[in-house]
N, C-alpha and C positions, 0 to 999 in steps of 0.2 A: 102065604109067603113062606120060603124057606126058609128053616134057622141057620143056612149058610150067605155069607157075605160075597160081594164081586170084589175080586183083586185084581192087581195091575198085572202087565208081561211079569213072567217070573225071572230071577235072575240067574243065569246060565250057573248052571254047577262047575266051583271050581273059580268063578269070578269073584275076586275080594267085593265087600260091599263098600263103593265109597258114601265116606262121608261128607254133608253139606258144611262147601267152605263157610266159616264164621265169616261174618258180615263187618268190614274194615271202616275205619273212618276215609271219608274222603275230603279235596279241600273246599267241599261244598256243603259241607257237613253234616253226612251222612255218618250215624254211630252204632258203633255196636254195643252199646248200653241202651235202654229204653231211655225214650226220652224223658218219662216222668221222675224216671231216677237220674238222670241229667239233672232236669229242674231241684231237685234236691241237696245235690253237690252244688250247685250254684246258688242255691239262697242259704248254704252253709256260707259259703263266699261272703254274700253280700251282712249276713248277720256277722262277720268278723270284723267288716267298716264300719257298720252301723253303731256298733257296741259301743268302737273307739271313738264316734264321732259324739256322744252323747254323753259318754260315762264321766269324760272330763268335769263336764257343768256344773257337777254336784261336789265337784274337789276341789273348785276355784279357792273357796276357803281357805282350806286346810294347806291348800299349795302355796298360796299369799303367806298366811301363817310360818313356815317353816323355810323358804327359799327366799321371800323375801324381796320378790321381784320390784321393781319398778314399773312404773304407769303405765310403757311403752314394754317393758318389759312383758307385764300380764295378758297385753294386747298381742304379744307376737307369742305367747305362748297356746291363748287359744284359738287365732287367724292364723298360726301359720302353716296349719294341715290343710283345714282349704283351700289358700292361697299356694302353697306347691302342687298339691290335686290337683287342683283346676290349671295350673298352669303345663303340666306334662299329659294329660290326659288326651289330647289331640295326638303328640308323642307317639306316647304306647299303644292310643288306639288304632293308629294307623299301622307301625309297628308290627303289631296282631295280626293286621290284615296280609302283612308280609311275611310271617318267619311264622305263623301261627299262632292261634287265640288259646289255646290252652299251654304252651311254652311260655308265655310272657305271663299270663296268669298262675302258672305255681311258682314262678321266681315271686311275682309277687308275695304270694305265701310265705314262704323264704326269709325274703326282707320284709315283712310284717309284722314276723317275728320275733326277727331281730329288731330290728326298732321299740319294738316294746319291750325287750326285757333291758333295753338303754337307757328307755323312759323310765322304767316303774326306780332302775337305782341312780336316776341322777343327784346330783348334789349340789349342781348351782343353776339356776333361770337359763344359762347360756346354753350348759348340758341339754336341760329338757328343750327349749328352743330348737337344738337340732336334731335331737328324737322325732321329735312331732314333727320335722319336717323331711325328717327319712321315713314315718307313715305316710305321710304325704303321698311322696316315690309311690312305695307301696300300695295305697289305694288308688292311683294314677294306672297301677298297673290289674289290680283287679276289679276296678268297675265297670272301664268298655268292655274288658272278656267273658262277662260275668254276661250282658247284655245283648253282645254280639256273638255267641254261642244260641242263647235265649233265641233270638233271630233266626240261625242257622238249623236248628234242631225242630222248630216248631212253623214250619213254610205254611200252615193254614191259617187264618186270621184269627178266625173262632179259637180255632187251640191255642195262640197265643194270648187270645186275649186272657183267656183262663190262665194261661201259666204269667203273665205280667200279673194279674190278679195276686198271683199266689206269691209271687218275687215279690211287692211291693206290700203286701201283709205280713212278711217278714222282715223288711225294714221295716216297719210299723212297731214289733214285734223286738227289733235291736234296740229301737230307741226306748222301748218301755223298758228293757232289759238291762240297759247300761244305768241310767238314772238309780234303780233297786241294787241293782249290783254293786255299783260302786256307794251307793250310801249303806248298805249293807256293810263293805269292804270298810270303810270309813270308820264305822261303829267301832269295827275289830281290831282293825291293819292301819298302816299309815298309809299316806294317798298312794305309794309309788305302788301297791296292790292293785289299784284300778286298770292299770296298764297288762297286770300278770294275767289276766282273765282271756286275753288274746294268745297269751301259747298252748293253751289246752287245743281250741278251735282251729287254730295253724298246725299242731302235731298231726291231729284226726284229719285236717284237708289237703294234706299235701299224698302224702299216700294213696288216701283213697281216690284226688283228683286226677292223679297219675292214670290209677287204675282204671277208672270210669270213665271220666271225659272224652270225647272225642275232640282229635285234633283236624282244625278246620282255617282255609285261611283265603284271603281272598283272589281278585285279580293277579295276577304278577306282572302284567305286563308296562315294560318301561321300572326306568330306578327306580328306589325311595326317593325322598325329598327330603334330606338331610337338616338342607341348609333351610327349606320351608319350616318342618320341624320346630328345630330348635329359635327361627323367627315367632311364631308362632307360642312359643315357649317363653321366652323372654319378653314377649309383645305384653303377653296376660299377667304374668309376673309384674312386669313395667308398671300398667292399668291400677292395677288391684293394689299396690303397695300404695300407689299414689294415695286412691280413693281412703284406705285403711289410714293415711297421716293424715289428711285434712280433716278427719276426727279429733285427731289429736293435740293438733295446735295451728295456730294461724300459716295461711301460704308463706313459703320457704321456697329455694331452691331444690329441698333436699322433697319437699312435696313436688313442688309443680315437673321438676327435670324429670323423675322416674316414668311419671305419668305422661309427659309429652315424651318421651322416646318409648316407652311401651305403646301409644298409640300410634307412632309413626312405625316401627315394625311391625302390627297387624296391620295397617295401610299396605305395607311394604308386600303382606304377607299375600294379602287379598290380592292386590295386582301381580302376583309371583304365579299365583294359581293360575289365572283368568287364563295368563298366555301358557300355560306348562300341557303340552299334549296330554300329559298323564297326572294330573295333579295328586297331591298329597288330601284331598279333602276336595268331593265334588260339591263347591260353591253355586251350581244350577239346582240343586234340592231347595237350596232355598228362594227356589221361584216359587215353586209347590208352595200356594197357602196354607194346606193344613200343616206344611214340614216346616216353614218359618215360624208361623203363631203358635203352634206348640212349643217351638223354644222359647220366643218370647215369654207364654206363659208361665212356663216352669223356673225362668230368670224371677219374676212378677212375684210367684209363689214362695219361693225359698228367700226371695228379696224381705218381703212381708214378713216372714216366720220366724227366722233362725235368729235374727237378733232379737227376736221378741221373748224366743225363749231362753235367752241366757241372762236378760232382764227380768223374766219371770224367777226363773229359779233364783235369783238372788233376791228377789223380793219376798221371795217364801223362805228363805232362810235370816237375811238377815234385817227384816220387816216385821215379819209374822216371828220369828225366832222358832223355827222348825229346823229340825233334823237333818242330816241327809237324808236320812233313812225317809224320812217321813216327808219330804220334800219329793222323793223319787215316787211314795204314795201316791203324794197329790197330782202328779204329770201322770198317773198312771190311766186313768179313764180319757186323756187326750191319745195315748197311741194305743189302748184297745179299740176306741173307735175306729180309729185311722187303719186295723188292721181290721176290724168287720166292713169296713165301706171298700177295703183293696180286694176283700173274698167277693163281697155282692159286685163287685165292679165291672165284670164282664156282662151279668144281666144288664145291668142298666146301663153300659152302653151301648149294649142289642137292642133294647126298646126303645131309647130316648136320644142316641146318637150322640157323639163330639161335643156338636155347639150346645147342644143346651144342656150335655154334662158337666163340661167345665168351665159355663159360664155359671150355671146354676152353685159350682165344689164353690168358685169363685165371691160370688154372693152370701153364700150359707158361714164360709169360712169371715167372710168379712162384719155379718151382724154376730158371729163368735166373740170377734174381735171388740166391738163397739160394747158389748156386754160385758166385758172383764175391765171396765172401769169400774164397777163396784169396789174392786180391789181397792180397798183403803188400811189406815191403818190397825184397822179391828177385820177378825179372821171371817170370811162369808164362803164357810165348806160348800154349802148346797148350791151358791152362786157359781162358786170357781167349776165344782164339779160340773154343773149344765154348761158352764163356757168352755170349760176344755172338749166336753163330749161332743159339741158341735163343731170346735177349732178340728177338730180331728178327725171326724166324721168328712168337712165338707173341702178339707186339705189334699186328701189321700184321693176324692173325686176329683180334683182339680186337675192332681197328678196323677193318678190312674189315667183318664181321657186323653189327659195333652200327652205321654209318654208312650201310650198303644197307636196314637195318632201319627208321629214322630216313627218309630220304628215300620209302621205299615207303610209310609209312603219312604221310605229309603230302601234301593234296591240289596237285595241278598248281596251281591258282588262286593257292597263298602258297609257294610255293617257296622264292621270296625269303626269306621271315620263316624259315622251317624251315631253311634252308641260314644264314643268320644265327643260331639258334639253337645249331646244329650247332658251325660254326664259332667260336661265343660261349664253349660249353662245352669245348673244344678250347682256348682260348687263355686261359679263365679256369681248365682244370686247368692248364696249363703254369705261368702267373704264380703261382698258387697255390703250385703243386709244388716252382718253385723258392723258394720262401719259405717254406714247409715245412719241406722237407730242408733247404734253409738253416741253419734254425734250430733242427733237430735235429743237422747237422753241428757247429756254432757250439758248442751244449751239450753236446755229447760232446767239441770240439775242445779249446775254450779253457782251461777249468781244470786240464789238466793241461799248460799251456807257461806261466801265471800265474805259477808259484812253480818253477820248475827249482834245485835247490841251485847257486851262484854266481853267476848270473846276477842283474844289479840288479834290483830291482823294477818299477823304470819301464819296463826295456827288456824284459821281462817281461809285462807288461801291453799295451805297443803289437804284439808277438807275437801277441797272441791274434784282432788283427782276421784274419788270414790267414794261410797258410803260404807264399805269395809274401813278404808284410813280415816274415815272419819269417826268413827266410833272410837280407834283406838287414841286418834288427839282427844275426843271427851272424856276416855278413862284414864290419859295422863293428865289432863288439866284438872278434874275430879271438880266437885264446889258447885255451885249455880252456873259458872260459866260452861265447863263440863254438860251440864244437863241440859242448857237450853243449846249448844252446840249440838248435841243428839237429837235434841228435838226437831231443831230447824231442819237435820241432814235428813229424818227418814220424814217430815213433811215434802223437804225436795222431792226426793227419789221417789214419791207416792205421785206427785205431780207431773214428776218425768215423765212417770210411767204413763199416766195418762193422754201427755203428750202423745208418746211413744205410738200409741194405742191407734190413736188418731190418725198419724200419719201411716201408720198399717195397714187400717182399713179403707184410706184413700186409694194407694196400692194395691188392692186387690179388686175394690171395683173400677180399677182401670184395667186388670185381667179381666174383669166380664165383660167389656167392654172390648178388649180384643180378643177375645173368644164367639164374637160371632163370627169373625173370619173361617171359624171352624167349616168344614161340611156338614150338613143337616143332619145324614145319614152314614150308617157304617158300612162302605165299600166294601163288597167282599173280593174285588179284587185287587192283587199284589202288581207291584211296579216291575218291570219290565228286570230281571237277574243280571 
């Protein structure tokens, strides 16, 4: 052979050389960033909610302590970021599809922002109350774009599976990071530092999101749905506030009305759709069995979890009498699993498919569960550590499968709506969950610190909102009454817990139970764009 090469036609002498147009986005979401640096900027995204969503749990303390909240008070300070998320998240996801998924996702940014630096200086329960519920906004607006970009940029199943893999090990990855972070911050700072941790993340993402992302967006045909929207909005608001006070205290007006007029406009919402030529959310995806029972299950999942672990963490604090710092330790082997099972998560949903990955995440997670009864009032490391490592491990399968599940069978066209779906049911198990357990804790806790032999009545009774206030009526009563009032409260709250536990693990194997709905196998083909 020769050591000369074959070239193309040469270019006339005298003709400028053009050069290859740059490759634009389109609204089908085609980008001109790779897309594995896409994936990047978006689990920067998601590691900004994640943080906020968890870093709370370890400052309940110190926030109780200094602001001073009330029973109902504390409860709307840490429900009320789910409970606004979940409730505009259909909203904005839709939204996205219309005006574009990366426009609606760096305002989010924006006001992510700001809202936390509202949070970290508030100065009364009411302040922080609407901080947290202008995160809310906030996350509302970047979880479906976070999701339905993810969607847009990765059309092959395979790839996606790997890049949900890799999205979902960095939520894994938030939630180890907020717990450490903020019991770190705690050590140092006072609480309203837990919230500062979010401008660093919002400075670096808004810029670069600008710059990298591609802008993508769906259908256009036919209006918005405004007035669906915001039914929609208010329907889950409605729901969710209701469910949140029948934890709190016996049926009212001020319980049952929210809850019956939130369920009559999603009623309203649901038959708005059916007839609307162009609906705001195609309600025929959830003909699709794997597109229903993965929502289900992820309801199921978050339902079981999130209240468990904000009863955990107070029982590692003020049970065990740990740290924050060392409190965020002991959660820590729960979300590294949870972030090695999001990495492995695409193998084995290659080899073993849907149904028997997340009926199996579902079961694994549930003898997690039935195993952190140990949890008594003497410290059991090596116990807690093997239960969390399993709660984690077989959590993140649950949701890995049902959430790869769920976005494959929603057409590219509405991503938006299906990643707002997703997302909807994700943040309406959590608000649920935690008013749930709540109020399974509450019923198992309280009657037995009501009536403790010598203890007043009264101080007996104000005992029963928490085992934080209760500690602090045994350190003003001081004496034997004092002591056996402590005794009694962190007896209860040992018992709750176990309660608690119970009714977790019942919830979860009714997820494996509707996870065989699942498909066997993983379809490699995509639904019709």
């Amino acid at each position: 052979m020769s050591g000369t090469t074959t070239a193309g036609p040469r270019r006339p002498v005298g003709v400028p050389r053009q050069r290859p147009r740059p490759r634009r986005a389109n609204r089908h979401g085609g980008a001109s960033a790779n897309r594995w640096t896409v994936l990047v900027v978006l689990c920067v995204s998601l590691l900004l909610v994640a943080v906020d969503a968890t870093v709370l749990h370890v400052a309940v303390p110190a926030v109780t302590e200094d602001l001073r909240p009330g029973a109902i008070q504390l409860l709307w300070i840490v429900d009320v970021y789910p409970l606004v998320c979940a409730s505009l998240l259909i909203l904005f996801g839709t939204l996205g599809d219309r005006v574009g998924r990366r426009r609606v996702l760096l305002l989010g940014y924006a006001l992510f922002g700001v809202a936390s630096a509202t949070a970290a200086l508030a100065t009364t329960p009411e302040i922080l109350i609407g901080a947290r519920a202008l995160l809310g906004v906030g996350g509302a607006m970047i979880m479906p774009a976070t999701l339905s970009i993810l969607r847009q940029v990765f059309p092959d199943r395979r790839e996606r599976a790997v890049a949900i893999g890799v999205w979902s090990a960095v939520a894994a990855v938030g939630a180890a990071v907020g717990p450490l972070l903020g019991g770190f911050l705690l050590e140092h700072f006072w609480w309203g530092s837990v919230f500062l941790i979010n401008l660093p993340l919002m400075a670096v993402s808004l810029p670069v999101g600008r710059w990298l992302l591609p802008e993508s967006t769906g259908e256009r045909d036919g209006p918005w749905d405004v007035l669906g929207a915001l039914m929609a909005a208010f329907g889950l608001f409605g729901v969710v506030y209701g469910v949140k006070h029948v934890g709190d205290a016996a049926l009212s007006l001020g319980t049952v009305v929210p809850a019956g007029l939130g369920t009559a406009l999603l009623v309203l919402f649901v038959r708005r759709q059916r007839r609307r030529t162009h609906p705001l959310v195609d309600l025929t995806l959830f003909a699709r069995p794997a597109f229903g029972t993965s929502v289900g299950c992820i309801v199921l999942a978050m339902l079981a979890l999130v209240g468990l672990e904000l009863v955990a963490a107070q029982y590692l604090q003020l049970v065990l009498g740990l740290t924050p710092l060392e409190t965020g330790l002991r959660l820590l082997p729960l979300t590294l699993a949870a972030m090695a099972a999001g990495l492995a998560g695409s193998r084995v949903l290659h080899r073993f498919g849907p149904r028997a990955m997340v009926a199996t995440g579902f079961v694994l997670t549930a003898m997690a569960v039935l195993s952190l009864t140990v949890m008594g009032r003497e410290d059991r490391p090596v116990a807690l550590v093997a239960g969390f490592v399993l709660l984690g491990f077989g959590l993140e399968t649950t949701l890995f499968g049902a959430y790869e599940s769920m976005l494959s069978e929603a057409p590219a066209r509405s991503a938006g709506g299906a990643a707002a779906i997703g997302e909807t049911s994700y943040q309406l198990g959590a608000g649920i969950g935690i008013a749930l357990l709540g109020s399974v804790m509450n019923a198992a806790y309280a009657p037995r610190v009501a009536a403790v032999p010598g203890v007043p009545s009264a101080a007996g009774r104000d005992a029963r909102h928490s085992l934080g206030e209760a500690y602090d009526i045994a350190d003003r009563l001081g004496g034997p009454a004092g002591a056996a009032l402590r005794s009694a409260a962190r007896d209860s709250f040992v018992h709750g817990l176990h309660v608690t536990l119970a009714v977790s693990a019942g919830l979860l194997l009714l997820g494996a139970l509707a996870a065989l709905r699942l498909p066997r196998t993983m379809d490699s083909g995509e639904p019709a764009a």
